[in-house]
C-alpha positions in Angstrom: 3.1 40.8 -7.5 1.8 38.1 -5.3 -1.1 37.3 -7.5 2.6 36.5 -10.4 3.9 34.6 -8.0 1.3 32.3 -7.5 0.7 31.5 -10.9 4.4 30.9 -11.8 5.4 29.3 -8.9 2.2 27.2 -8.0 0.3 26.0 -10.8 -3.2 26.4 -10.8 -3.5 22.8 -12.4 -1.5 20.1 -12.6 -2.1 17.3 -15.7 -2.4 14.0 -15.3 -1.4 11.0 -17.9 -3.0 8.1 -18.6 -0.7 5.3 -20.3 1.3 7.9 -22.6 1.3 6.8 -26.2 -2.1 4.4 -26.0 -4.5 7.3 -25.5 -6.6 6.1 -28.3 -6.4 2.9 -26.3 -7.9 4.0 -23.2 -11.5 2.7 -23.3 -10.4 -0.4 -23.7 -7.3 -0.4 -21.4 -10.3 1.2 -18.7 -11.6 -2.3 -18.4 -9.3 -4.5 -16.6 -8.6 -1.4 -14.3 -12.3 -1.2 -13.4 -12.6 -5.1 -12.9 -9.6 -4.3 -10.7 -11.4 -1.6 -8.7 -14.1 -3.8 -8.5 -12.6 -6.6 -7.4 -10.5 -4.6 -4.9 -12.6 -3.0 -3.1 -15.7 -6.0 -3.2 -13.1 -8.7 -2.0 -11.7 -6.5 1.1 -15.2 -5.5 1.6 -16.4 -9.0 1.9 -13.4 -10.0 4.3 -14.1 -7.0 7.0 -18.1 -8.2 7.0 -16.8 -11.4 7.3 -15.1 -11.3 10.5 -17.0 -8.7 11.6 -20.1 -11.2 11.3 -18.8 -14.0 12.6 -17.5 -13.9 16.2 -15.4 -16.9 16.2 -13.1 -14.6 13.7 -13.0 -12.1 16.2 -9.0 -13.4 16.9 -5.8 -11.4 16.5 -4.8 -12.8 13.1 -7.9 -11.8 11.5 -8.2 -8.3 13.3 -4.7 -7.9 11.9 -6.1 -9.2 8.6 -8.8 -6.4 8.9 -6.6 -3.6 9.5 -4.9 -4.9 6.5 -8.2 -5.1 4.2 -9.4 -1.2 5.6 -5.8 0.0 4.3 -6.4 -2.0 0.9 -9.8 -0.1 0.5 -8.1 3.2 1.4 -4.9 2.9 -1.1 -7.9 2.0 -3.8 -10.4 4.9 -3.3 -7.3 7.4 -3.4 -6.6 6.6 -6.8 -9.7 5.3 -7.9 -11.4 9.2 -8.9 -7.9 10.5 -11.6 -7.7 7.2 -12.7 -11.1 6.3 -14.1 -11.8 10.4 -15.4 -8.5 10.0 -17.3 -9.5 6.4 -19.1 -13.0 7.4 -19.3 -13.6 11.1 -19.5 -10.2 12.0 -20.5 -10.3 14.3 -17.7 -6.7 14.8 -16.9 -6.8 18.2 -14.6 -6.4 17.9 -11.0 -6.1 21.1 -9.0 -2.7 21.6 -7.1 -4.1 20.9 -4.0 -6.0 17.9 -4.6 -2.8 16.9 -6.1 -1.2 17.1 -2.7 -4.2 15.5 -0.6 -4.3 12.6 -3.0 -0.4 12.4 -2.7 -0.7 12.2 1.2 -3.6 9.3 1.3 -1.3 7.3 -1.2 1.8 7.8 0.8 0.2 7.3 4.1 -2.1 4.2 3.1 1.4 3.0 1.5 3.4 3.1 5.1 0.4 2.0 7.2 -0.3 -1.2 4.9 3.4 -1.7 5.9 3.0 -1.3 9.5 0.3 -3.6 9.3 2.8 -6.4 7.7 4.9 -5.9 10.3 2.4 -6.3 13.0 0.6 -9.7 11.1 4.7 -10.9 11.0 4.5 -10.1 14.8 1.3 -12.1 15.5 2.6 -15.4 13.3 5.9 -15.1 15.5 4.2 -15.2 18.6 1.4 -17.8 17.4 4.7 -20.0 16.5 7.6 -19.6 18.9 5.4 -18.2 21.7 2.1 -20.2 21.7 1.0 -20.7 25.3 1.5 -17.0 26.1 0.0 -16.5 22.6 -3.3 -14.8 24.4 -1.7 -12.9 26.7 0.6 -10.8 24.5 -1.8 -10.5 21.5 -4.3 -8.5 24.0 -7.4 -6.5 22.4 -6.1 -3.1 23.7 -2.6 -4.1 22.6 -3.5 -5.3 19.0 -5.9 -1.5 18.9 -2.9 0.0 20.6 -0.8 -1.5 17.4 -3.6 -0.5 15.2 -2.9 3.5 16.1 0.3 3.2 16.1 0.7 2.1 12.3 -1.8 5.2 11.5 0.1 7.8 13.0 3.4 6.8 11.6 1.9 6.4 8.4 0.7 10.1 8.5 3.6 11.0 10.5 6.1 10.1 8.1 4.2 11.6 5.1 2.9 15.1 7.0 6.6 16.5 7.2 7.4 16.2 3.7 4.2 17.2 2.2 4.7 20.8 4.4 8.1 20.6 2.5 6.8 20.1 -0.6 4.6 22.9 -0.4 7.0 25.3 0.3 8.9 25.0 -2.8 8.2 26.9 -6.0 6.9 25.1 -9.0 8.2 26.7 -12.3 8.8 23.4 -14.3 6.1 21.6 -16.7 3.2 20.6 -14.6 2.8 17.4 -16.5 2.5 14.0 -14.4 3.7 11.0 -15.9 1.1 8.8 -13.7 -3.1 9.0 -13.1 -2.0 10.2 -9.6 0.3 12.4 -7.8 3.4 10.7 -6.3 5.9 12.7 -4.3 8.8 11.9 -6.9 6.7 12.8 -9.6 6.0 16.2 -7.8 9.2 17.2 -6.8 10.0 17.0 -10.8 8.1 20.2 -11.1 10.1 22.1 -8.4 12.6 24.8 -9.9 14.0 24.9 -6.1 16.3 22.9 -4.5 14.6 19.9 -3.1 17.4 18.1 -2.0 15.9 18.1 1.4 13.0 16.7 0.6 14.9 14.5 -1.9 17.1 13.5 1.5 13.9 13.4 3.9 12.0 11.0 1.9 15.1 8.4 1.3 15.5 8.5 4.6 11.7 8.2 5.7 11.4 5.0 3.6 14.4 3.1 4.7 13.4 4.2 8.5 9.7 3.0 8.0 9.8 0.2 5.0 13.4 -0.7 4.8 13.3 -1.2 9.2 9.7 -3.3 8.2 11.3 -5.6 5.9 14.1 -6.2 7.7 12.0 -6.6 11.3 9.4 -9.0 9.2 12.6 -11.1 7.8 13.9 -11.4 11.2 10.6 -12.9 12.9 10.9 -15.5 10.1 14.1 -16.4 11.3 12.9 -16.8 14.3 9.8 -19.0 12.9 12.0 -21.1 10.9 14.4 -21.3 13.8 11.5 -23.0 15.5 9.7 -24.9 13.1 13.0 -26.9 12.1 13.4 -27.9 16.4 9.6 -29.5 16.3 10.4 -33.2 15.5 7.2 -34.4 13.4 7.2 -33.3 9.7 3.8 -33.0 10.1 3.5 -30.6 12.5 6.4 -28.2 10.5 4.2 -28.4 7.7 1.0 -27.5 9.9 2.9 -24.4 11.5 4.4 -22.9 8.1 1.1 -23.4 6.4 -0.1 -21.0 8.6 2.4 -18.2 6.9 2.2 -19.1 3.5 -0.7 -15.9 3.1 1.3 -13.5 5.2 4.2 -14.5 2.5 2.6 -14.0 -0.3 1.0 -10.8 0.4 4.5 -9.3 2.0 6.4 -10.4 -1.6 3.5 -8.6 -3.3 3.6 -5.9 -1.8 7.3 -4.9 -1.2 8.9 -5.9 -4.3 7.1 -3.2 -6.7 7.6 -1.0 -3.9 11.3 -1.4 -3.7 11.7 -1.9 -7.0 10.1 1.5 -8.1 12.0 3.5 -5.4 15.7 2.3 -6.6 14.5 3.1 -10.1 13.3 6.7 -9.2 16.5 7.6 -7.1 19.2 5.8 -8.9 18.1 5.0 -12.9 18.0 8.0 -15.1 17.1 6.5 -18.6 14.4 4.2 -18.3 11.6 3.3 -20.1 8.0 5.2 -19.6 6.1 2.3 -20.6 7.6 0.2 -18.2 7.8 2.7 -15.1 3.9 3.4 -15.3 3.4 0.0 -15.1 5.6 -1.0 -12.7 3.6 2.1 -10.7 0.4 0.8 -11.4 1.6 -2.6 -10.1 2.3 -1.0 -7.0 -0.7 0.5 -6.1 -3.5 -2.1 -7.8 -2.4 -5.1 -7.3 -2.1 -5.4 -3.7 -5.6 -4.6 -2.6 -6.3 -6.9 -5.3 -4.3 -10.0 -4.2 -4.9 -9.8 -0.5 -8.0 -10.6 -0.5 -8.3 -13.3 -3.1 -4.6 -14.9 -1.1 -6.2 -14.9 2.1 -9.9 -16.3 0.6 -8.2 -19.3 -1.1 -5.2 -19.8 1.2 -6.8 -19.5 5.1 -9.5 -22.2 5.5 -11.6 -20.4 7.9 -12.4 -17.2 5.3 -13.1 -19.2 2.5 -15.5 -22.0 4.3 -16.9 -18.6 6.0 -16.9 -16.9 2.1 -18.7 -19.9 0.6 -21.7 -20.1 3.0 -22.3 -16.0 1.9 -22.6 -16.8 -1.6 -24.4 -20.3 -1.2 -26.9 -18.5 1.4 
C-alpha cells in the first residue's frame, strides 16, 4: 500500500518545459541563454578576483558588492544544469527531489540577493548622511555579521515552506511550465489543500522583499533628504553618482520579481509565452546586469577591469 501511495501521491519524476510551442526552436533559442550563462557567471567571476586582488578594494561597498556577485553566481548555477539539458539534450526529467533542492537554492539565492540590496542601500546611506562615522559603523565583523545574517534568512524563509511542501500529496499532472522548479509551479501539482503554504509564502515575501523594498526606498529618502541640504551642485551630483549602480541593479532586480508574484497570485488567464519569459527575466538577467552595471558605472572596477585584460 505504501509502495501506491508513493507513486500516486509523489511522482517519481517531474517534467520540465523548455519555451512551450518553440521546441523545434530550441537549438537556436539555446544560444543567447548560453552567452548569458557565460557572461553571468565570467563577469561576477571577474569582479570577486578583482577586489579580492586588489587591496585598496578591500572597502565596505565593494565587500557588499561581493556578497552581491557570490549570490549572482549561485542563482546562475541552480538553473544552469535543467536549463541547458532541456535546449540541448531535450532532457526534460528531473527527479522529485532534485526538483525540490533546485527549488530551495532558487528561492534562497532569490531572498539573500535581496538582503544584500538592502545592506548595499545601508552602506550608501551611511557613506552619504553619516560620512565621518562612515568607518566606524561599516566595521569588518559588522559588514560579515550582515553577511550571515542575509544567508540564514534567505534559507530560513525558504526551509519552512519547502518541509510544507513535501508534506502534501501530488496527484495532479507533474508537468512544469518553466526549465526549473519554482514553488508556485509546484504547489500546481498538489491535489491537497495548500492554502497554507499558499498563505506562508505571500506572507514570507512581503515580510522579507516587500519590508526590503520598502527599507531600501526609505534610505533613499534619507539620501535625497541630504543631498538636496549640500549647497554646491557639484557636490549633489558627486554624491548621487555614487548610487546610480545600486539603482539600477535594485530596479532590475525587483520589478520582474514583483511583477511575476502579482501575476501568479492574482491573474488567472495569462499568456504562457509571456509568463516564461517574464520568469526567465527574473532569474537571468540579474546576474547578468550586475556585473556589466557595476563594471561600466563604478570607476574603480572598470580602470581595475581594463588593466586585467590589457595585462
Amino acid at each position: 500500500m505504501s509502495a501506491v501511495n508513493d507513486t500516486i501521491f509523489q511522482p517519481a519524476v517531474i517534467l520540465l518545459t523548455g519555451i512551450a510551442g518553440q521546441e523545434k526552436f530550441h537549438v537556436w533559442i539555446s544560444i543567447p541563454f548560453c552567452l548569458i550563462y557565460v557572461i553571468s557567471i565570467l563577469g561576477n567571476s571577474v569582479i570577486l578576483f578583482i577586489i579580492k586582488t586588489d587591496p585598496t578594494l578591500h572597502e565596505p561597498m565593494y565587500i557588499f558588492l561581493s556578497m552581491l556577485a557570490v549570490t549572482d553566481l549561485g542563482l546562475s548555477i541552480s538553473t544552469l544544469p535543467t536549463v541547458l539539458s532541456i535546449f540541448w539534450f531535450n532532457s526534460r526529467e528531473i527527479t522529485f527531489d532534485a526538483c525540490f533542492a533546485q527549488l530551495f537554492f532558487i528561492h534562497s539565492f532569490t531572498f539573500i540577493e535581496s538582503s544584500v540590496l538592502l545592506s548595499m542601500a545601508f552602506d550608501r546611506f551611511v557613506a552619504i548622511c553619516n560620512p565621518l562615522r562612515y568607518d566606524s559603523i561599516l566595521t569588518p565583523p559588522r559588514i560579515a555579521k550582515m553577511g550571515l545574517v542575509s544567508l540564514l534568512r534567505g534559507v530560513g524563509v525558504v526551509f519552512p515552506g519547502l518541509i510544507l511542501l513535501k508534506q502534501y500529496r501530488y496527484c495532479h499532472a507533474n508537468v512544469l511550465s518553466h526549465s526549473y522548479c519554482l514553488n508556485q509551479e509546484v504547489m500546481k501539482m498538489a491535489c491537497s489543500d495548500v492554502s497554507a503554504q499558499s498563505i506562508y509564502s505571500f506572507f514570507a515575501t512581503l515580510a522579507s522583499l516587500g519590508l526590503d523594498v520598502l527599507l531600501i526606498l526609505l534610505s533613499y529618502v534619507m539620501i535625497l533628504k541630504t543631498v538636496l541640504s549640500i549647497a554646491s551642485h557639484a557636490e549633489r551630483l558627486k554624491a548621487l553618482n555614487t548610487c546610480v549602480s545600486h539603482v539600477c541593479v535594485v530596479l532590475i532586480f525587483y520589478t520582474p520579481e514583483i511583477g511575476l508574484s502579482v501575476i501568479h497570485r492574482f491573474v488567472k488567464n495569462f499568456s504562457p509565452l509571456i509568463l516564461t519569459v517574464m520568469s526567465n527575466v527574473y532569474l537571468l538577467v540579474p546576474p547578468l546586469m550586475n556585473p556589466i552595471v557595476y563594471s561600466v558605472k563604478t570607476k574603480s572596477i572598470r580602470a581595475k577591469i581594463i588593466r586585467v585584460f590589457v595585462k
